[in-house]
BAPA-77114 format. One line per 10 residues: their letters; for each residue x, y, z of C-alpha. Coordinates in nm, 2 decimals, m for minus. Layout:
BEGIN
a> X Y Z  ...
END
This chain:
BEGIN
xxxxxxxxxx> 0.00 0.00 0.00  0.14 0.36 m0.07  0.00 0.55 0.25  0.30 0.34 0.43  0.56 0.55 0.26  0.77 0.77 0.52  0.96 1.09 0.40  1.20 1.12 0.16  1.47 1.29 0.25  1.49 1.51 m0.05
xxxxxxxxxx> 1.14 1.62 0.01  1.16 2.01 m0.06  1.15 2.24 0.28  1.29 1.96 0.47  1.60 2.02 0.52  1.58 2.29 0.83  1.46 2.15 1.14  1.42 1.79 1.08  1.47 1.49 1.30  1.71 1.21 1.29
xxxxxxxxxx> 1.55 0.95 1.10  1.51 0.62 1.24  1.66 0.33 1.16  1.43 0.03 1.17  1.64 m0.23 1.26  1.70 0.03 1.57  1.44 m0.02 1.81  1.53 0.26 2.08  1.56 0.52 1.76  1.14 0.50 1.76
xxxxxxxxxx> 0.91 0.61 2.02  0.81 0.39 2.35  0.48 0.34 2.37  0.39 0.50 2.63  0.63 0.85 2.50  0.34 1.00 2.30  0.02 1.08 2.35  m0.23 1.01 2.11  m0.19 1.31 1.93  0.15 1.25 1.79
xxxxxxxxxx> 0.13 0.90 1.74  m0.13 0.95 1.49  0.11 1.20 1.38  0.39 0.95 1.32  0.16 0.72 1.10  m0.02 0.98 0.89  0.36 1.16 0.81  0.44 0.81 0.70  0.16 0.81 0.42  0.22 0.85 0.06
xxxxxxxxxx> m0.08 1.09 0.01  m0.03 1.33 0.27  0.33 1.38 0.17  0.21 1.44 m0.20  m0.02 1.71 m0.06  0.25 1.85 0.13  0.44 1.91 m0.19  0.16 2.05 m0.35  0.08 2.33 m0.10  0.37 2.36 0.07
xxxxxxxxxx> 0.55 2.63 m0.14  0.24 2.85 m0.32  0.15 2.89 0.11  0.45 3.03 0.18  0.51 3.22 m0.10  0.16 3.40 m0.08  0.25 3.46 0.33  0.57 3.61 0.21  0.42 3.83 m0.01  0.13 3.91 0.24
xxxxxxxxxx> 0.40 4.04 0.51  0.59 4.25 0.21  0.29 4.40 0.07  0.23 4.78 0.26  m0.13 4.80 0.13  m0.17 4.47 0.32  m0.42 4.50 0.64  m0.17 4.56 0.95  m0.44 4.34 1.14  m0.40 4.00 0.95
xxxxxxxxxx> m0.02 4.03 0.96  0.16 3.73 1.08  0.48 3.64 1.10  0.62 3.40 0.82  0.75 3.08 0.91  0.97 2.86 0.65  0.80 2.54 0.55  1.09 2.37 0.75  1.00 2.54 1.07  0.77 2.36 1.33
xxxxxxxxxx> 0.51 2.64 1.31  0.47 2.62 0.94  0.12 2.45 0.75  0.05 2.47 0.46  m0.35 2.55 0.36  m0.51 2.28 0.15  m0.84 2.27 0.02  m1.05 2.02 0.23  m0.76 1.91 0.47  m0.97 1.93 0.75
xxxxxxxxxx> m1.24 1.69 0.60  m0.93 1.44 0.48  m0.66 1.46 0.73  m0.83 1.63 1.02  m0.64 1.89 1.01  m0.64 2.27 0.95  m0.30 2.29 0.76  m0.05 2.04 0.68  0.26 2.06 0.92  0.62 1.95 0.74
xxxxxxxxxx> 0.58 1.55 0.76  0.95 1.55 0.84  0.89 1.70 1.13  0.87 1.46 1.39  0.68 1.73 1.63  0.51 2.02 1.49  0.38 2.32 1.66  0.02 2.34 1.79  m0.07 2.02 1.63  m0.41 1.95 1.68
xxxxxxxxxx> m0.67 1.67 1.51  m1.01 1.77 1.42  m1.29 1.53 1.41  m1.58 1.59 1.17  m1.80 1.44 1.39  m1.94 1.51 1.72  m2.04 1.88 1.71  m2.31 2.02 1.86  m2.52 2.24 1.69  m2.82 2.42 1.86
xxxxxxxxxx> m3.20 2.58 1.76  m3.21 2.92 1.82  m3.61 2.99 1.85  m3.83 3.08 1.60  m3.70 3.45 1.55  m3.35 3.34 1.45  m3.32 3.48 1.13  m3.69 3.41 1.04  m3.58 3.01 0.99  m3.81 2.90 1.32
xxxxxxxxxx> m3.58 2.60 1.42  m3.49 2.42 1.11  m3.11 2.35 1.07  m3.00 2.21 0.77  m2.70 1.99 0.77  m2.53 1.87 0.47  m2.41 1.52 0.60  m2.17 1.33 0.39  m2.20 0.92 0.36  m2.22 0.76 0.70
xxxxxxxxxx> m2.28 1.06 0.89  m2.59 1.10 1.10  m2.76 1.36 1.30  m2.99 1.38 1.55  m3.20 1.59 1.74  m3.23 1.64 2.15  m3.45 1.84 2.38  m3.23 2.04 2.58  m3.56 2.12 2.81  m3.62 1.72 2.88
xxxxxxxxxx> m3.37 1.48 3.07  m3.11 1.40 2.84  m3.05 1.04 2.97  m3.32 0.89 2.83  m3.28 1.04 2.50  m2.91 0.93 2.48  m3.01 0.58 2.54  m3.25 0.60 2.26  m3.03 0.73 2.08  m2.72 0.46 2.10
xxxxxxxxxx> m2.92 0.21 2.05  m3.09 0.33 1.75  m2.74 0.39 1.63  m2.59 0.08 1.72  m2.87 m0.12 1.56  m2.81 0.14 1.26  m2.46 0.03 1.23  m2.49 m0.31 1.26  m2.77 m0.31 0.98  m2.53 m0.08 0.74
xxxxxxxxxx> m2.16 m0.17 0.86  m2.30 m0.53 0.96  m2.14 m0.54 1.28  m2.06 m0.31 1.57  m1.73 m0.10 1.56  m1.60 m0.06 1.93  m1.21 m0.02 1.89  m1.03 m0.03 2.17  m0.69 0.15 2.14  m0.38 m0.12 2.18
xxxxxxxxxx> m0.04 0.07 2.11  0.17 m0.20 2.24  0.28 m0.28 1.88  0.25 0.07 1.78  0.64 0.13 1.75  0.64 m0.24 1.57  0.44 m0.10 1.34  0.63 0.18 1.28  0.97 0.01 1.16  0.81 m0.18 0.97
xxxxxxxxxx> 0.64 0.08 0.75  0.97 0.22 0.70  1.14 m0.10 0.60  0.90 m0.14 0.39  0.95 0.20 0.23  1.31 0.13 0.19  1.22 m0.22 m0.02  1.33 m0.43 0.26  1.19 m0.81 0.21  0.93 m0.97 0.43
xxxxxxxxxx> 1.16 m1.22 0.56  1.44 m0.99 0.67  1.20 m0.80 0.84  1.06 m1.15 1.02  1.41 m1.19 1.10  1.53 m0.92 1.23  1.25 m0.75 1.42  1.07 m1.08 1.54  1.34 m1.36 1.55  1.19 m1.58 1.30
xxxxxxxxxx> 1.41 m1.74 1.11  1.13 m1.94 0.92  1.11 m1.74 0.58  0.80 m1.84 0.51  0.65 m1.78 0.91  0.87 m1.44 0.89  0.68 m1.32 0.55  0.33 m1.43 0.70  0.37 m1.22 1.02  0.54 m0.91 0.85
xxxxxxxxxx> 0.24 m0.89 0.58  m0.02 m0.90 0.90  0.18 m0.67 1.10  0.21 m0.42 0.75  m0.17 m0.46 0.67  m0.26 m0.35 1.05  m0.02 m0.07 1.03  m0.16 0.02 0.74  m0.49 0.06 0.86  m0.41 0.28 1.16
xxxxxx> m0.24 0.52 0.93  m0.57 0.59 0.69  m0.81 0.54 1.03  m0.63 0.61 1.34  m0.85 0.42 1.63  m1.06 0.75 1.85
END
């Protein structure tokens, strides 16, 4: 899969503030699991996909070229000045249409950054979004939501006991989901094998084979043992980087 690729080293704006990269048959060059907080460890898998590096290249420069020429133009509003960060500093994202929607995120921080400024995951889901009465704006209480596939809504009484209605309201969804989905998703987050996973995305990404892998990050010596359990391990790490478990 090509979300497992890490970053290249010549990726453009990369080379200021950068980390060492790890070497993955170097165990204490990764994060323990318990170093990060959920935060960054999605961090460290989504930096390691192909897509989000791709976007990265795509904004990365027309963003900081349009800041640069924001903070040198005089006719430019005093108020909305900023200061201008390179793309290799920590502070720096780069806009992208929709990245909030796709990534969860409001700009796209260097992915050779190991940890970026004010990082922060959005989730376009949970919101709240509350009736005004009938007077707002002459709309009486109708809200209109433009849900995407899989999303659902739905409506409480803020004036009636809300436990009741959250009951109803799981178990409408849960029967909901199991109907669609055709079973119930309850992922419970296990980040033992989170570093695992990790050094073996980016032995992967360097075209290292299955079996080597086996061998030298599990001990198998069994080629065709050491290819089964690399190709499970890959697959799961795979998954975590396009849906990181909330």
């Amino acid at each position: 899969m090509g979300e497992s690729r890490r970053p290249s080293k010549k990726m453009n704006g990369q080379q200021g503030q950068t980390m060492m990269e790890p070497n993955w048959a170097e165990g204490e060059s990764y994060p323990e699991t318990e170093s990060l907080n959920d935060t960054f460890w999605r961090w460290e898998f989504l930096r390691r996909r192909d897509d989000y590096r791709q976007d990265w290249e795509k904004y990365f420069q027309s963003t900081y070229e349009y800041d640069v020429a924001c903070a040198n133009d005089p006719n430019y509003p005093t108020r909305y000045r900023k200061k201008v960060f390179s793309p290799e500093h920590p502070a720096f994202k780069a806009r992208m249409p929709n990245s909030l929607e796709k990534y969860h995120l409001s700009g796209l921080p260097n992915p050779a950054i190991s940890k970026p400024w004010m990082l922060s995951f959005d989730s376009n889901y949970g919101r709240l979004y509350f009736g005004q009465g009938p007077d707002w704006l002459g709309g009486g209480e109708e809200v209109k939501l433009c849900l995407s596939e899989w999303r659902v809504a739905a409506v409480f009484d803020l004036k009636k006991s809300l436990s009741p209605q959250l009951e109803k309201v799981q178990t409408d969804l849960l029967e909901w989901q199991e109907h669609q989905v055709g079973r119930n998703l309850e992922r419970r987050k296990c980040r033992d094998e989170w570093p695992l996973y990790l050094r073996v995305l980016d032995g992967v990404e360097l075209s290292i084979p299955f079996r080597e892998l086996g061998s030298r990050l599990l001990d198998i010596q069994d080629d065709d043992v050491a290819e089964a359990r690399i190709a499970k391990l890959y697959k799961e790490a795979c998954q975590i980087s396009l849906h990181f478990p909330e």
